[in-house]
C-alpha positions in Angstrom: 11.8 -35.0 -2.6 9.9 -33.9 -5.9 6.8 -35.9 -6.7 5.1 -35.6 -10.0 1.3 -36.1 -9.9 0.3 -37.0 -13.7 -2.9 -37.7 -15.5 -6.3 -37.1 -16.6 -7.2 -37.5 -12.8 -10.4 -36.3 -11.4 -8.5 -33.4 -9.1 -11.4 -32.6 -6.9 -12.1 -36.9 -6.0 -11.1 -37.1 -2.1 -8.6 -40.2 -3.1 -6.8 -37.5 -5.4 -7.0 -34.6 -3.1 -6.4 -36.2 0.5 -3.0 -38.0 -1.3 -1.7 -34.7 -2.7 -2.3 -32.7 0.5 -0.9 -35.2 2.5 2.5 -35.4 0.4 2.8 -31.3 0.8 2.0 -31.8 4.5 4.6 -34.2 4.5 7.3 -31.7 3.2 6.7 -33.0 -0.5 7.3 -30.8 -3.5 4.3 -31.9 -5.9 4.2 -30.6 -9.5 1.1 -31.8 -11.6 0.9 -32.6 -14.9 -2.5 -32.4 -15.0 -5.3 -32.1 -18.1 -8.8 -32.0 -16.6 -10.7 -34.4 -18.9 -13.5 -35.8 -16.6 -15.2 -32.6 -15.6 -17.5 -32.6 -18.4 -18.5 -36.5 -17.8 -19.6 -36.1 -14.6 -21.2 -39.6 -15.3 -19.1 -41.9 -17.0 -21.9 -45.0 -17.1 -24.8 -43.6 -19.4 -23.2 -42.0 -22.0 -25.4 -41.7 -25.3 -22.9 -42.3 -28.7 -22.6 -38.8 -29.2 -20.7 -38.4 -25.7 -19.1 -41.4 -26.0 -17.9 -40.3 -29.6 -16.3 -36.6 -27.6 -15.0 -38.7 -24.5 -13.0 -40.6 -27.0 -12.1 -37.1 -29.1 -11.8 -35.6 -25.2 -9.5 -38.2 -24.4 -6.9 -38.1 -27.3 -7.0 -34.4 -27.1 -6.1 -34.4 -23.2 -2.8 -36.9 -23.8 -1.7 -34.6 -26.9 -1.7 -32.0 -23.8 -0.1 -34.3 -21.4 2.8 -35.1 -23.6 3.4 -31.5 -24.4 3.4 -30.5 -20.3 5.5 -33.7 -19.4 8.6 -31.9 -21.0 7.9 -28.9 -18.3 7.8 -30.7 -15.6 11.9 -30.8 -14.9 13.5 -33.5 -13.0 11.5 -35.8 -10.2 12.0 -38.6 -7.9 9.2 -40.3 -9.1 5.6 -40.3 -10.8 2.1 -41.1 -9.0 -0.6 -41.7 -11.8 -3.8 -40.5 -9.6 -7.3 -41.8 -10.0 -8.4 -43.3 -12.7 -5.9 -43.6 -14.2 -5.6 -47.0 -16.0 -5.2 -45.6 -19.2 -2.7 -42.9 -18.1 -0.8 -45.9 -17.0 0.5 -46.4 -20.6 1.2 -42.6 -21.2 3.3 -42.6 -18.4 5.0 -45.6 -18.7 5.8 -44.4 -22.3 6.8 -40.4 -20.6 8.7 -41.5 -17.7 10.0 -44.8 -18.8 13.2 -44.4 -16.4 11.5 -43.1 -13.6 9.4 -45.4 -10.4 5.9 -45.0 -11.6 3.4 -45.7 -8.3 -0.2 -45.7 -9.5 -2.9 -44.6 -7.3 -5.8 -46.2 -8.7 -8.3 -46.1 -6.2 -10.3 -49.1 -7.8 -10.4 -52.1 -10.2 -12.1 -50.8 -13.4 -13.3 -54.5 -13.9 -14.5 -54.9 -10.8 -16.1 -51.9 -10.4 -18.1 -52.0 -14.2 -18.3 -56.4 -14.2 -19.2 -57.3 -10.5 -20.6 -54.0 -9.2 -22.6 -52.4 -11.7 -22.8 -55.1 -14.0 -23.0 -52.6 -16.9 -22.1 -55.1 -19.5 -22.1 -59.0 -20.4 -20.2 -58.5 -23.5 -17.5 -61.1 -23.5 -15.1 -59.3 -25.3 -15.6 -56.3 -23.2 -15.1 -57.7 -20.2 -11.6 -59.2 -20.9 -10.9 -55.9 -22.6 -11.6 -54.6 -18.8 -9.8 -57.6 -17.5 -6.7 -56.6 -19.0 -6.8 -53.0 -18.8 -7.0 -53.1 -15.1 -3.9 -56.3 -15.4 -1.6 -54.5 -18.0 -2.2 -50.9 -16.3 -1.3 -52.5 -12.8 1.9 -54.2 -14.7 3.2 -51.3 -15.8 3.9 -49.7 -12.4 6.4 -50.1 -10.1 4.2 -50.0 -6.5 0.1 -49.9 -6.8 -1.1 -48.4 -3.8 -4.9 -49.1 -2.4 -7.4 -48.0 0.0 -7.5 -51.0 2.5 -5.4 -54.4 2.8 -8.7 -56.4 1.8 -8.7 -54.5 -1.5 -4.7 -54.9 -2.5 -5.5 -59.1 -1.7 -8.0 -59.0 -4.3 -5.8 -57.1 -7.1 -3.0 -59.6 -6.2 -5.2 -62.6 -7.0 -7.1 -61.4 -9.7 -4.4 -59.8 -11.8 -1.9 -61.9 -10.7 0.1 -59.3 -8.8 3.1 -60.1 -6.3 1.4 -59.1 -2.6 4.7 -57.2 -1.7 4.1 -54.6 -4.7 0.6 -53.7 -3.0 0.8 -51.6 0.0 -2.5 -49.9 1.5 -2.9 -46.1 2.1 -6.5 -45.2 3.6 -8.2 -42.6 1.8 -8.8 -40.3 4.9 -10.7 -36.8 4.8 -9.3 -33.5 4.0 -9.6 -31.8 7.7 -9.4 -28.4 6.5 -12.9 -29.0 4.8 -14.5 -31.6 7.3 -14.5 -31.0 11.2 -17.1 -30.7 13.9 -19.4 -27.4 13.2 -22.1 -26.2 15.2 -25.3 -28.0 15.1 -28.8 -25.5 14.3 -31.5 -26.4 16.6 -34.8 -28.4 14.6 -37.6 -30.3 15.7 -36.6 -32.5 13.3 -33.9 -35.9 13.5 -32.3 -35.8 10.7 -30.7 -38.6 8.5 -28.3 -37.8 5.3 -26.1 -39.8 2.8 -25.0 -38.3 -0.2 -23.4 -40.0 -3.2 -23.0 -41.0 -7.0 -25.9 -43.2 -6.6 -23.9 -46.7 -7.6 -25.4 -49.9 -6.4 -22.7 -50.6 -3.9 -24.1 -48.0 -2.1 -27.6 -49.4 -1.8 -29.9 -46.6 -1.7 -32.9 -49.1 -2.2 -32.4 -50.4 1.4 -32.1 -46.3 2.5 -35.3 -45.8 1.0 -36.6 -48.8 2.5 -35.8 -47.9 6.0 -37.4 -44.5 5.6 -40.6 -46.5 4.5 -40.5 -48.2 8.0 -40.1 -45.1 9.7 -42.5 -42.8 8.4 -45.2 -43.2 10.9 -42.7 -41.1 13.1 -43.2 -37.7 11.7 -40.2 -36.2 13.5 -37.2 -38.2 11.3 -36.5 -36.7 7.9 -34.1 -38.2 5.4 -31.9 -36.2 3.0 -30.4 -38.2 -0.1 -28.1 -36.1 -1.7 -26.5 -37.3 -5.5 -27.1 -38.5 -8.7 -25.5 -41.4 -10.6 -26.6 -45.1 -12.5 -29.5 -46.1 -10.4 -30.9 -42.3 -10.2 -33.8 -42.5 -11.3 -34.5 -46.1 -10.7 -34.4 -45.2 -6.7 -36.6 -41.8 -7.9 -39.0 -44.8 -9.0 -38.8 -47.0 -5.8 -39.8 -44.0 -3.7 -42.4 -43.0 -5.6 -43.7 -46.4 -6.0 -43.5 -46.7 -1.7 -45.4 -43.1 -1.7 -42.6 -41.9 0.4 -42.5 -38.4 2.0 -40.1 -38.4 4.4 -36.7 -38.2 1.7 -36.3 -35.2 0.2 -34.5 -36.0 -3.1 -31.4 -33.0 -4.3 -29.5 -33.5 -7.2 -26.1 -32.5 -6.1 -24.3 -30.2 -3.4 -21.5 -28.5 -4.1 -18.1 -30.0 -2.4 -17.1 -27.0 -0.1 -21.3 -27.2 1.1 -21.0 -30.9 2.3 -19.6 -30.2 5.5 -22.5 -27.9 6.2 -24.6 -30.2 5.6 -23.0 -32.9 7.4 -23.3 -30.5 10.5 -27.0 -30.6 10.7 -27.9 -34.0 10.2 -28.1 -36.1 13.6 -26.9 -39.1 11.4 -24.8 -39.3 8.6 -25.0 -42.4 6.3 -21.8 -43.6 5.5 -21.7 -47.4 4.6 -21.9 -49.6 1.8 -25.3 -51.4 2.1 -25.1 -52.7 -1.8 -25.2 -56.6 -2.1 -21.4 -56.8 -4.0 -18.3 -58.3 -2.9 -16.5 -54.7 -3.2 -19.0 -53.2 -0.8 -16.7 -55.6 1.8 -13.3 -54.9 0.7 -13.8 -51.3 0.7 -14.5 -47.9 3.1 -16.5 -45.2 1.5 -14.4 -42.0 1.7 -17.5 -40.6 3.3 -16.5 -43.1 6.7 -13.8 -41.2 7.4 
């Protein structure tokens, strides 16, 4: 079988990565027609006008790419549009429009800018979300999600047949994340790491490390950056906590490490939103 992987997909996203290792393990030829687009906009929430102006430019650029690679890709069984990919859903619809199309897109661009983040309250831009995530999810032939509680919510918000909804856990990659020797410290250590989004709830983190800083020996590690970055930089500094230390970001193939030497590893969602429940963090697994 010969699977093409298409879009501007983040490639390095564990939802990406853990389904494309797992078709190869699984005796799948994958050929990806691939433009990276997202690398530069690491974060895709604050954007001033001037970023927003070269995503756009980034964006039309990146499917002027696709279309030319699509007529190297040869012949396929079928098409998985990788995460996120709502707008690649149209591309590839238009590409491929013979071909079974199975989009892979990890989570509900509505839901995740609308419920979660609540980014906006522009009307207009959140039926313009609304549809997006409805006509994107139309357009394919199977949409495949990360847990059964998340594929009931697509087929009732965007008014999608159940059957067309299978769920595929996100998993780790296992080449990259298994048990590793442990340093010896005097010190209990505590680590999450993450993009910082208010489903993850790094205010009630912070809080808990307030309650426990009488005990000198448990140190907290918060690794990430993200929307409410600076806003939790605040909280801390307004609790006069110094038991977190605070880095920026840790390169992927470092996380394990990392994960090694902390006694406890937060993985949860502890954010107040309805997606927190539908959901498992990819860190979980």
């Amino acid at each position: 079988m010969r699977v093409c992987y298409f879009g501007t997909y983040e490639k390095n996203y564990p939802r990406n990565r853990n389904v494309i290792n797992g078709l190869i393990a699984n005796d799948v030829e994958v050929v990806e027609c691939h433009v990276d687009l997202y690398a530069k906009f690491e974060n895709k929430i604050n954007l001033n006008i001037l970023k927003k102006v070269l995503l756009l430019i980034n964006i039309f650029l990146a499917y002027i790419q696709l279309i030319i690679k699509r007529f190297f890709v040869g012949q396929v069984d079928c098409i998985i549009v990788g995460y996120p990919g709502q707008l690649d859903m149209f591309l590839a619809r238009a590409l491929f429009f013979r071909k079974k199309i199975i989009f892979n897109p990890m989570l509900s661009i509505y839901d995740t800018m609308i419920d979660d983040r609540q980014v906006t309250k522009n009307f207009l831009l959140k039926k313009a979300l609304y549809f997006l995530d409805r006509f994107s999810c139309n357009l394919a032939d199977k949409i495949i999600l990360d847990t059964s509680e998340h594929a009931d919510y697509f087929a009732k918000k965007f008014k999608i047949t159940r059957q067309k909804l299978p769920h595929v856990y996100i998993g780790a990659d296992e080449s990259k994340f298994f048990p590793l020797a442990k340093e010896s410290s005097d010190k209990f250590k505590v680590l999450f790491y993450g993009k910082f989004s208010p489903i993850h709830g790094v205010d009630i983190i912070i809080k808990a490390a307030k309650i426990l800083a009488q005990d000198k020996s448990i140190e907290f590690e918060i690794i990430g950056i993200g929307q409410l970055h600076s806003q939790m930089l605040a909280l801390a500094k307004k609790l006069n906590i110094e038991n977190i230390k605070f880095v920026d970001w840790v390169a992927f193939d470092k996380l394990s490490d990392k994960i090694a030497q902390a006694d406890v590893c937060i993985g949860g969602h502890f954010g107040a939103s309805q997606k927190g429940k539908r959901v498992v963090a990819n860190k979980v697994f």
